[in-house]
C-alpha positions, 0 to 999 in steps of 0.5 A: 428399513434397507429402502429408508437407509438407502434413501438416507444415503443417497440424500447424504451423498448429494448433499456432500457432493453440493457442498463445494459448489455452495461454498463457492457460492459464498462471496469473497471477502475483501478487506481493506484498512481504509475508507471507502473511495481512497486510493487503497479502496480504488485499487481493490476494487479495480483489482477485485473485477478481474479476480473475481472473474478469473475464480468464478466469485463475487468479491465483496470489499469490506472497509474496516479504517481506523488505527493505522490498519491494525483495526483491519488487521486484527480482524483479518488475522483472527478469521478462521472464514479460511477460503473466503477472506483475504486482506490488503496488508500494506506497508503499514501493516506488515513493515512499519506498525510492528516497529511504530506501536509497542503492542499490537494485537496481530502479528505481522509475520506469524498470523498472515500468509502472502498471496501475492504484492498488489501495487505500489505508490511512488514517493515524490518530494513536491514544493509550493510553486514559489520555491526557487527549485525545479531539480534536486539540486537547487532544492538542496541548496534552497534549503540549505540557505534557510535559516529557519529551516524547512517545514515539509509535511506528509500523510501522518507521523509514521506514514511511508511519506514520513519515513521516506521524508527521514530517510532522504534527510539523512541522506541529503544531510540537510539540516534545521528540516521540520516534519509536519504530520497532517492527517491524510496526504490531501490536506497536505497538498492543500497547506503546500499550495496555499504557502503554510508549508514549502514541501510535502512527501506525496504519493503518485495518485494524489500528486497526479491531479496537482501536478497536471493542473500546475498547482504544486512542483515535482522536484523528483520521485523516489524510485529506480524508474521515472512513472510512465504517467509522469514522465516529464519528472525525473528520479532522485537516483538520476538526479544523484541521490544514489539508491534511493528508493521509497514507496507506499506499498499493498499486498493481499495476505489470507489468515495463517490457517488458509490451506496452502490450495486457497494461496495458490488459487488466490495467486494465480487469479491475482497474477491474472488480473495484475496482466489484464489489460485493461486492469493496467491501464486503470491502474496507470491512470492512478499513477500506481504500479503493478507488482506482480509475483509469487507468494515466495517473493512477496514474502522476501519483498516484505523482509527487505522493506521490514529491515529498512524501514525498522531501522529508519524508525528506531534511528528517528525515535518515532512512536505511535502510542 
């Protein structure tokens, strides 16, 4: 009987020693609030390579599109998979929904602790080659000399391209603008070549191939330096526009049970990857920049960007539901 019970143990022991080692055979989760091929989905991806190789794991994206993220991140925030999911929460998510929808079945700043920011998108303001203006100023009095207004589009009513559309015609105070909400940044771009509308608000990866093959105008991007793949196109703030500064932005966050450990050991995989070489270079060619950092400054970046952009929401009384 003692020889039975030893066994017991001992088959016991072996397996409480294993179990680590098979949970970290378990691959990692990687969810991502839209559709596979995007530029959301490209930059996980890309990212994913070099994490994955730092922690020793399969990273697996798992694409959940649908209702401005808050499909993704409902899903994400009611895991308790604690150590094997993560979660691309994005300007959306984390600094716009809260103040575009009325209710929301996650909440942004309880249900979610912050690994680390990802990337960012810079904002540029680009016009059909017809328009008579290659620079902010000359758009500015373009646009003041029609009398019917100026029509300019973006990727979606309550979209980064929105709010930083209303945050530059507040501060330009150019009047009679008419936003047009499209349904992604590509069908924008295309009414802005074609003529139906003179200007959009566009993200750096999808301007990118337009801009290379001369198909539509950069008057400027909204942000402190030039883009290293589009240095030829000047900053509004240099331009005169005085602080101002706009993107489309991604972090990873992890369900609010995650041990502070799996924060960490996420953090620095992703810190690792966003200094690869080769990581950045990928990314560069997208016309997206690195955001490297701690937990800590993720979380003070996502407060600033929550109190600025609540209040260009409020101001404008815009409202998805």
């Amino acid at each position: 009987m003692q020889r039975k019970q030893f066994l017991a143990a001992l088959a016991l022991t072996g397996l409480a020693c294993s179990a680590p080692a098979l949970a970290q055979d378990k691959p990692l989760e990687w969810v991502v609030g839209y559709a596979a091929g995007g530029g959301s989905d490209v930059v996980a991806r890309v990212i994913a390579e070099a994490m994955g190789h730092r922690l020793g794991r399969v990273i697996v994206i798992n694409n959940k599109p649908g209702a401005g993220t808050n499909i993704a991140a409902e899903y994400s925030a009611r895991s308790r998979d604690f150590g094997h999911l993560m979660f691309t929460a994005d300007f959306a998510t984390l600094a716009a929904n809260p103040f575009l929808f009325s209710k929301l079945s996650y909440n942004a700043e309880r249900d979610f602790k912050s690994v680390g920011m990802l990337v960012r998108f810079p904002m540029l303001l680009a016009v059909n080659n017809d328009v008579p203006a290659s620079n902010l100023g000359e758009f500015i009095a373009w646009a003041k000399q029609q009398k019917a207004g100026v029509s300019w589009g973006s990727a979606g009513l309550g979209s980064p391209h929105h709010l930083v559309g209303e945050l530059f015609r507040e501060q330009t105070g150019i009047a009679g603008m008419t936003h047009v909400p499209y349904r992604g940044a590509a069908p924008a771009v295309q009414d802005v070549i074609g003529g139906q509308i003179p200007a959009m608000w566009v993200d750096s990866a999808t301007a990118i191939p337009f801009l290379s093959e001369k198909k539509i105008k950069a008057i400027g991007v909204a942000s402190p330096a030039r883009i290293d793949s589009l240095p030829q196109v000047a900053t509004l703030q240099e331009q005169g526009l005085k602080g101002f500064e706009g993107y489309a932005w991604q972090g990873i966050v992890v369900p609010a049970g995650s041990p502070d450990a799996v924060v960490k050991k996420f953090s620095d995989a992703l810190q690792y990857a966003l200094s690869d070489t080769r990581t950045k270079a990928r990314l560069s060619t997208m016309g997206v920049e690195p955001m490297p950092g701690s937990s800590a400054q993720m979380q003070q970046f996502v407060s600033s960007e929550r109190s600025k952009w609540s209040r260009v929401i409020s101001t404008n009384h815009i409202k998805l539901d």
